[in-house]
Each structure stands twice: as C-alpha cells, then as structure tokens.
C-alpha positions, 0 to 999 in steps of 0.5 A: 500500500501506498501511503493515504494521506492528504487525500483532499489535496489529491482529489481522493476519497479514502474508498479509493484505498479499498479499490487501489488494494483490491485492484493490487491483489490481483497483481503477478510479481513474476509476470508484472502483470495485473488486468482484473475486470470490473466484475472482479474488482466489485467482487473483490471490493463490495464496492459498485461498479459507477464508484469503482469505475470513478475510483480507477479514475481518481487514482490513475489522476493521483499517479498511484496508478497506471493503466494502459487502457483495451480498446477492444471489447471484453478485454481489461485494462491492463494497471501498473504501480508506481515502485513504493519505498516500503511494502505493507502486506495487506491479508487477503481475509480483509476481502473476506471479512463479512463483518466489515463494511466497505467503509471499515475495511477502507478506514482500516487500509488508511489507518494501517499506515499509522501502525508501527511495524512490528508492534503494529501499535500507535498513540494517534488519536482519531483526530490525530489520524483525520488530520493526516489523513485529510478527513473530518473527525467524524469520517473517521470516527465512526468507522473507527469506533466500529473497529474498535467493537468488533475486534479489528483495533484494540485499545489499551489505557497504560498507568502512568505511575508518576503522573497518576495518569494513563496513556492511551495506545492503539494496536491492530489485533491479531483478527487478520494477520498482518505481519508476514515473514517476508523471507525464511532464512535457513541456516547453512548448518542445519541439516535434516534427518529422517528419523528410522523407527525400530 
C-alpha cells in the first residue's frame, strides 16, 4: 500500500484505498502483470461498479496508478504501480471479512499506515489520524469506533505511575494477520534427518 494521506489535496476519497488494494491483489510479481475486470474488482471490493469505475479514475489522476487502457471489447485494462519505498502486506481475509463494511475495511487500509511495524501499535488519536489523513473527525470516527467493537483495533489505557495518569495506545489485533515473514532464512548448518523407527 501506498501511503493515504492528504487525500483532499489529491482529489481522493479514502474508498479509493479499498479499490487501489483490491485492484493490487490481483497483481503477478513474476509476470508484472495485473488486468482484473470490473466484475472482479466489485467482487473483490463490495464496492459498485459507477464508484469503482470513478475510483480507477481518481487514482490513475493521483499517479498511484497506471493503466494502459483495451480498446477492444471484453478485454481489461491492463494497471501498473508506481515502485513504493516500503511494502505493507495487506491479508487477503480483509476481502473476506463479512463483518466489515466497505467503509471499515477502507478506514482500516488508511489507518494501517499509522501502525508501527512490528508492534503494529500507535498513540494517534482519531483526530490525530483525520488530520493526516485529510478527513473530518467524524469520517473517521465512526468507522473507527466500529473497529474498535468488533475486534479489528484494540485499545489499551497504560498507568502512568508518576503522573497518576494513563496513556492511551492503539494496536491492530491479531483478527487478520498482518505481519508476514517476508523471507525464511535457513541456516547453512542445519541439516535434516529422517528419523528410522525400530
């Protein structure tokens, strides 16, 4: 994923981060190529076919996107993506969730890039978050708060035993698996035995 921020200043809605990783789910790292229809990318999504079609749009305008338009009936559009600085998986069960709407599983794509690798935690408020993001505080409040009570977010107050307060830290569950070992890495030395029973 590519980072969502300032979506106004870049005409985009966030949905439009639903459409840009359902559209990227379908990209072959080994051939390079990525050309879903629109019935593919609807399915995928939960979102219509007149909003993906103006989303596809928006995002090929933003450049986080380019597509190399068929002229020839019943044939896709072939998209490409610019080269990104860092790789965030996206689990393939956030497509899947039947628990979300459309709108959550957008807000959750946005707010993913708020999360520290790893830890997959944050101290941003909603209105820290809408401020980067470039949304008002209640588009992102109430898909957020349905986040957090259906288990997707989690929010946790930390004692402050000096100041006799809490700090509020924010962390993605383990509801979807976002952390993924990009590589397997076996050491030289380790050799496999099969063991014979008697």
């Amino acid at each position: 994923m590519p980072d969502f921020l300032k979506l106004k200043t870049q005409n985009l809605k966030y949905l439009d981060a639903l459409t840009y990783a359902s559209i990227r789910s379908f990209h072959n790292s080994t051939t390079d190529k990525c050309y879903p229809s629109y019935e593919k990318i609807m399915e995928r999504s939960g979102l219509s076919r007149g909003f993906i079609a103006d989303s596809i749009k928006r995002l090929e305008n933003s450049g986080l996107i380019n597509i190399n338009h068929s002229n020839r009936q019943g044939q896709c559009n072939q998209y490409k993506f610019k080269r990104l600085e860092r790789f965030e998986r996206i689990p393939y069960e956030l497509f899947t969730a039947t628990d979300l709407s459309v709108y959550e599983k957008a807000m959750l794509l946005c707010l993913r890039q708020f999360f520290n690798h790893g830890l997959l935690s944050t101290s941003f408020t909603i209105t820290t978050f809408a401020k980067h993001l470039g949304l008002t505080y209640k588009q992102v409040y109430n898909p957020y708060r349905a986040l957090v009570a259906k288990g997707y977010i989690t929010e946790v107050l930390i004692p402050n035993k000096r100041t006799d307060t809490c700090k509020r830290k924010v962390y993605l569950s383990g509801k979807l698996n976002w952390l993924y070992e990009y590589m397997k890495v076996v050491p030289a030395n380790v050799v496999s035995y099969k063991l014979k029973i008697a």
